[in-house]
VOPAGU-2260 file (C-alpha; in pm, 1 decimal, decimal comma):
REM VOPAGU-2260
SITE   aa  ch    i         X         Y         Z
SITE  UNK   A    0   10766,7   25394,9    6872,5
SITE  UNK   A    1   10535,8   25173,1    6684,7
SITE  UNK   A    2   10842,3   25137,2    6426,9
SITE  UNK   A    3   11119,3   25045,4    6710,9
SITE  UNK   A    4   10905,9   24783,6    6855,9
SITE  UNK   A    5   10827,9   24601,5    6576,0
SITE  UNK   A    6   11232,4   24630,9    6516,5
SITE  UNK   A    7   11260,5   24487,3    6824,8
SITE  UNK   A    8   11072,7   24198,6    6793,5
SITE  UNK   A    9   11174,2   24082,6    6461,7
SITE  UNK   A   10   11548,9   24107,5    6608,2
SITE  UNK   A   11   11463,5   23905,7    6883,0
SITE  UNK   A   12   11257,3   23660,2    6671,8
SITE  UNK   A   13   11530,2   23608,4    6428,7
SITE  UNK   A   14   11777,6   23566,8    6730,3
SITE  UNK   A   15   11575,4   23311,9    6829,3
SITE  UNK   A   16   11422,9   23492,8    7126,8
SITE  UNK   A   17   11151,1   23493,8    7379,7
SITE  UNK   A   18   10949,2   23671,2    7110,9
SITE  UNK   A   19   10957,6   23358,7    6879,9
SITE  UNK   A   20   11015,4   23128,4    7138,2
SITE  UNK   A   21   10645,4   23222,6    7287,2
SITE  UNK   A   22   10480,2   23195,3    6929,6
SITE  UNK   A   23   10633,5   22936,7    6735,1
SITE  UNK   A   24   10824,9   22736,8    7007,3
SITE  UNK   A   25   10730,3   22402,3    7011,1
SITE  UNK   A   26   10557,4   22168,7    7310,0
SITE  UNK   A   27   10825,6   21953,0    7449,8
SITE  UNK   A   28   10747,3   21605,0    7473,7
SITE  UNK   A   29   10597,9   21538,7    7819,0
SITE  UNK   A   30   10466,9   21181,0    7785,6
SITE  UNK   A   31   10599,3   20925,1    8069,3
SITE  UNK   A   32   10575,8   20546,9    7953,1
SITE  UNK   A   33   10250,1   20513,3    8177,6
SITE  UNK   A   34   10130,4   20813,4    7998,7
SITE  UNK   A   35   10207,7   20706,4    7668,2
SITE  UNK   A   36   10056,7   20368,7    7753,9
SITE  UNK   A   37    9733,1   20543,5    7871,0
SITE  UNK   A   38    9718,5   20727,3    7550,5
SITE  UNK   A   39    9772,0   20451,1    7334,4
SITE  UNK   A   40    9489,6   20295,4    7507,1
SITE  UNK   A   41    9236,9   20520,2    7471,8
SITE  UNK   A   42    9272,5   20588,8    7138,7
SITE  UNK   A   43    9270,7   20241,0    7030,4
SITE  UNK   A   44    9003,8   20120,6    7236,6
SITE  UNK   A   45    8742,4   20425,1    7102,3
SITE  UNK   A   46    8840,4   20326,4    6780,9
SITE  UNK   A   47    8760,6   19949,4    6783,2
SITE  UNK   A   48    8475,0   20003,7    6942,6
SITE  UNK   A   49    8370,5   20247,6    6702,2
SITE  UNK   A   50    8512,3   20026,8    6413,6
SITE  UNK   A   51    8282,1   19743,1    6562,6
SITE  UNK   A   52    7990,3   19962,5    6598,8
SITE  UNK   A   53    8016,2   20080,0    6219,1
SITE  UNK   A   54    8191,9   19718,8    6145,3
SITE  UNK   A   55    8501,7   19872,1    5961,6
SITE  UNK   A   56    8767,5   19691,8    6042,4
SITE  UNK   A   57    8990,0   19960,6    5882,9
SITE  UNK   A   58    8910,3   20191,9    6136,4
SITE  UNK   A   59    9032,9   19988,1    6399,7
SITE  UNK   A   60    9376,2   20005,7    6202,9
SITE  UNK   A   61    9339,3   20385,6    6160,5
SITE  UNK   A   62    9350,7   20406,1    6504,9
SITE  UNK   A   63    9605,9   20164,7    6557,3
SITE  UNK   A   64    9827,7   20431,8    6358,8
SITE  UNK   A   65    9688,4   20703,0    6519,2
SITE  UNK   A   66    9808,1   20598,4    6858,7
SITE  UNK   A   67   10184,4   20530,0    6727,8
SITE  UNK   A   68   10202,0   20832,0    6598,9
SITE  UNK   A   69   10084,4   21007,4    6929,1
SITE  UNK   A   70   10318,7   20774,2    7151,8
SITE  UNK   A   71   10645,3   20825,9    6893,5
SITE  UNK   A   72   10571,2   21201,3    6908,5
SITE  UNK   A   73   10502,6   21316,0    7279,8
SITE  UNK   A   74   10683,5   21069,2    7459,5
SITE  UNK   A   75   10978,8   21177,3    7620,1
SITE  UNK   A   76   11282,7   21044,3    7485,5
SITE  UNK   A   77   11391,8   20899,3    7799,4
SITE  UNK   A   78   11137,2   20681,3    7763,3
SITE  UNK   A   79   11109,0   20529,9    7405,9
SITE  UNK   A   80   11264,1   20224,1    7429,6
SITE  UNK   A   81   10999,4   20154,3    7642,8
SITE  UNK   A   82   10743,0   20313,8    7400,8
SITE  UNK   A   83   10804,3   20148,5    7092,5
SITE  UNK   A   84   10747,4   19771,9    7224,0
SITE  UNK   A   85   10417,4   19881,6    7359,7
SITE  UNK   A   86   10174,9   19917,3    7084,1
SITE  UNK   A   87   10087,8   19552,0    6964,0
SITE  UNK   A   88   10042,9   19465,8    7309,0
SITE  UNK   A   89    9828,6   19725,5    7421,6
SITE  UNK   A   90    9601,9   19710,9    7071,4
SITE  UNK   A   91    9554,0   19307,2    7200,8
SITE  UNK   A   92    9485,2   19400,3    7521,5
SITE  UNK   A   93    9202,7   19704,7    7420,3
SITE  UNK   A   94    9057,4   19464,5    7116,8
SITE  UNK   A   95    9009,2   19213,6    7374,2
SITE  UNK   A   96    8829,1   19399,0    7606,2
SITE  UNK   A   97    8597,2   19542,3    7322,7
SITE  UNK   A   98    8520,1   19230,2    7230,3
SITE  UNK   A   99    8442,9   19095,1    7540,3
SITE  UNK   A  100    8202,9   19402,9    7629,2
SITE  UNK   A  101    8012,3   19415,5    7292,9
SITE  UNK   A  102    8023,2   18973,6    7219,9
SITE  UNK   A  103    7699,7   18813,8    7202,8
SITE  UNK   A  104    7639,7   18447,4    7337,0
SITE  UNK   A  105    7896,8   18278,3    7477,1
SITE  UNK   A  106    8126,6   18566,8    7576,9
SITE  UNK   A  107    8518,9   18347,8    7516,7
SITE  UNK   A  108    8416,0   18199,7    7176,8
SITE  UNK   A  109    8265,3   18540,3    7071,0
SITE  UNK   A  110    8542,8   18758,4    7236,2
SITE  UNK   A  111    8823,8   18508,9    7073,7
SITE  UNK   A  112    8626,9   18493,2    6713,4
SITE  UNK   A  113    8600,5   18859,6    6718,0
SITE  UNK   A  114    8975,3   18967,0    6805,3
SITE  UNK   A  115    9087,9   18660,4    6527,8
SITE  UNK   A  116    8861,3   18866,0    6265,2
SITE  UNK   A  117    8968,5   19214,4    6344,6
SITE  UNK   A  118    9343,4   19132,5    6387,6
SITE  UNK   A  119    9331,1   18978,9    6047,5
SITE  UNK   A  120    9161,3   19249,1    5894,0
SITE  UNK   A  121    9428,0   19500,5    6044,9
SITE  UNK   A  122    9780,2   19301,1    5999,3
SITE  UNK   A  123    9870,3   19583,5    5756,6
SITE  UNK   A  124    9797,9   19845,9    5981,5
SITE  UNK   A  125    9994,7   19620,7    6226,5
SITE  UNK   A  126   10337,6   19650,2    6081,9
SITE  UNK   A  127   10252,6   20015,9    5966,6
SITE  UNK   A  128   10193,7   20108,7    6305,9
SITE  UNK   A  129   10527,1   19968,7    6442,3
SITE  UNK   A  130   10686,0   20037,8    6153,8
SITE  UNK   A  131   10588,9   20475,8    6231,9
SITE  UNK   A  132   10676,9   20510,9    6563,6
SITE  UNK   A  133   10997,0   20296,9    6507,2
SITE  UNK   A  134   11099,1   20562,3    6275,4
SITE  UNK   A  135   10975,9   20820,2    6476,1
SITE  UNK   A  136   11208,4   20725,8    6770,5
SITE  UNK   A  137   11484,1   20653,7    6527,8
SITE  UNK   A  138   11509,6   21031,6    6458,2
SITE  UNK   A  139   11406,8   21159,3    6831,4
SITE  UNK   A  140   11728,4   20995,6    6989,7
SITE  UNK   A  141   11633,3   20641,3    7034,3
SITE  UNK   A  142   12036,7   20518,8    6958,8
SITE  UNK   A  143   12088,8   20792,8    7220,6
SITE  UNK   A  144   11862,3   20625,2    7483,0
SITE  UNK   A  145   11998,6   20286,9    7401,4
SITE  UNK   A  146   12359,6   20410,3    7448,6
SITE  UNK   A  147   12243,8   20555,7    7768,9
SITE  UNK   A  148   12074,7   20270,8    7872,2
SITE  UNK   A  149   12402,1   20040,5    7792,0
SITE  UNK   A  150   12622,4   20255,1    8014,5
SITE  UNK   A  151   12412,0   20225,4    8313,4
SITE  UNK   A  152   12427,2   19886,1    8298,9
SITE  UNK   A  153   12771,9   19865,2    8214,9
SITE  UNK   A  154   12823,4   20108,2    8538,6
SITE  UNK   A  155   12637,6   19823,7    8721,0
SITE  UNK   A  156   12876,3   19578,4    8667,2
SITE  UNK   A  157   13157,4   19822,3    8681,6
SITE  UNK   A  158   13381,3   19832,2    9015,1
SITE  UNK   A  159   13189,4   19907,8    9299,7
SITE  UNK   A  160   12870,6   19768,7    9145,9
SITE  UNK   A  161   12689,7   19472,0    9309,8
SITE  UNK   A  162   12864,5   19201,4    9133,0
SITE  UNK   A  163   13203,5   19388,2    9157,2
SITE  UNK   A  164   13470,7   19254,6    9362,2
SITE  UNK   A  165   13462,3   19367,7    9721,7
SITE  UNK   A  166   13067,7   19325,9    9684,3
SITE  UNK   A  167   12829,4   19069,1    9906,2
SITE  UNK   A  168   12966,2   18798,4    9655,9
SITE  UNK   A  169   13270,3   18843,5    9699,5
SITE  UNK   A  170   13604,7   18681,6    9900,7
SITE  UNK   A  171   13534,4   18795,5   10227,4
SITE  UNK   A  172   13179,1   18883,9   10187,2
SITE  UNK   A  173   12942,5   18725,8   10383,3
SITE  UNK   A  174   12873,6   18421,4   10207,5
SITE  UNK   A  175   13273,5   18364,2   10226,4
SITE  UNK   A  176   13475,0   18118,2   10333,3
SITE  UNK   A  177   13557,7   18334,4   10663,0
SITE  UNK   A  178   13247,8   18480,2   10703,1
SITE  UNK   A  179   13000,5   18487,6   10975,8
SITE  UNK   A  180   12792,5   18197,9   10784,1
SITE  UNK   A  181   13130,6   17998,5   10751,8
SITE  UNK   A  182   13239,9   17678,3   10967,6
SITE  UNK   A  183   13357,2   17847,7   11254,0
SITE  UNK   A  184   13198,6   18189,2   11204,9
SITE  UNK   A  185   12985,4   18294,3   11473,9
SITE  UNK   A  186   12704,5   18095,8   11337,8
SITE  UNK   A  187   12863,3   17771,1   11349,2
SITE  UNK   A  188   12829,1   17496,9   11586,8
SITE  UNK   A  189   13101,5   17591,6   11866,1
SITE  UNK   A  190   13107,0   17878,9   11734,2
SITE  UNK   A  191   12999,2   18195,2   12016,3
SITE  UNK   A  192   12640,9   18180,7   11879,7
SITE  UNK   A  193   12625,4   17835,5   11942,3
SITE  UNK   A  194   12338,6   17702,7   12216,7
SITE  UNK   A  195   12585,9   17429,7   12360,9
SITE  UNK   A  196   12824,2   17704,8   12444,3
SITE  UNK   A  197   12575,1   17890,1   12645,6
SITE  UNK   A  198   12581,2   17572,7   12891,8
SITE  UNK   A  199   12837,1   17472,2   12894,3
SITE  UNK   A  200   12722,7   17178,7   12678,5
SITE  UNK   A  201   12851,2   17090,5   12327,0
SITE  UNK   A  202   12664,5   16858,7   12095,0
SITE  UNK   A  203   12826,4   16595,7   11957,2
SITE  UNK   A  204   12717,8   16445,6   11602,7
């Protein structure tokens, strides 16, 4: 029995089954762009303040990497064009607030000082960091998304979109020649919405 089971599984492992699925199946990416942007965050704020703390600028690059590599791996591939713009913005935005938390004296020259420092101490780590998860989404389906995201807006602008013929901006549209906001629509002086007409009294200009 012992002997058919163990059969069993490796078949179903080497088929790909739910016997190897369950063991050495791996996480899908579940990261939205707010998630991936709250992750990014956290990990590069706890490590400039711990770089400033131990004042090793390095470490604040460390976990400038650290948090590409966690966005360009769990974020869902929907969402990595997003993703990939994200980093250097969010890094300024956590190294500012750092800096204004831990600065001593006056808190915009210390704050602006400090984030000059540590950015030029971490300009490597910089283009590294972009540089990782840019690769990263290269090989999870970024040209994918970017196709994706050119057909929808293609599909926008296709007939039947908002701009297409036979939309609001178009011949016979409301804003038209014709239309109800058009010299002798029903918004127009003598026209059935008009107050003189209600009175029997038209205005004159």
């Amino acid at each position: 029995m012992r002997q058919a089971r163990s059969l069993e599984t490796g078949e179903a492992s080497d088929r790909g089954g739910p016997a190897g699925s369950r063991s050495d199946g791996a996480v899908p990416p579940r990261l939205t762009v707010r998630g991936a942007g709250l992750a990014m965050f956290s990990v590069f704020f706890a490590g400039t303040l711990i770089a400033g703390w131990l004042h090793l600028p390095t470490l604040a690059g460390v976990s400038f990497l650290a948090g590409c590599i966690v966005a360009g791996r769990y974020t869902r591939r929907a969402d990595l064009l997003v993703a990939v713009t994200m980093p250097p913005m969010i890094f300024l935005v956590a190294l500012i607030c750092v800096k204004a938390i831990t600065s001593t004296g006056s808190t915009l020259i210390s704050t602006a000082e400090g984030c000059i420092l540590t950015l030029s101490a971490v300009t490597a780590w910089l283009f590294g960091g972009v540089a990782v998860i840019l690769v990263m989404a290269l090989f999870r389906g970024l040209p994918q998304t970017i196709g994706e995201f050119r057909t929808a807006l293609r599909g926008s602008l296709d007939p039947g979109g908002p701009l297409d013929p036979g939309g609001p901006l178009d011949p016979g549209g409301p804003l038209d020649p014709g239309g109800p906001l058009d010299p002798g629509g029903p918004l127009d002086p003598g026209g059935p919405l008009d107050p003189g007409d209600r009175f029997g009294v038209r205005y004159r200009l």
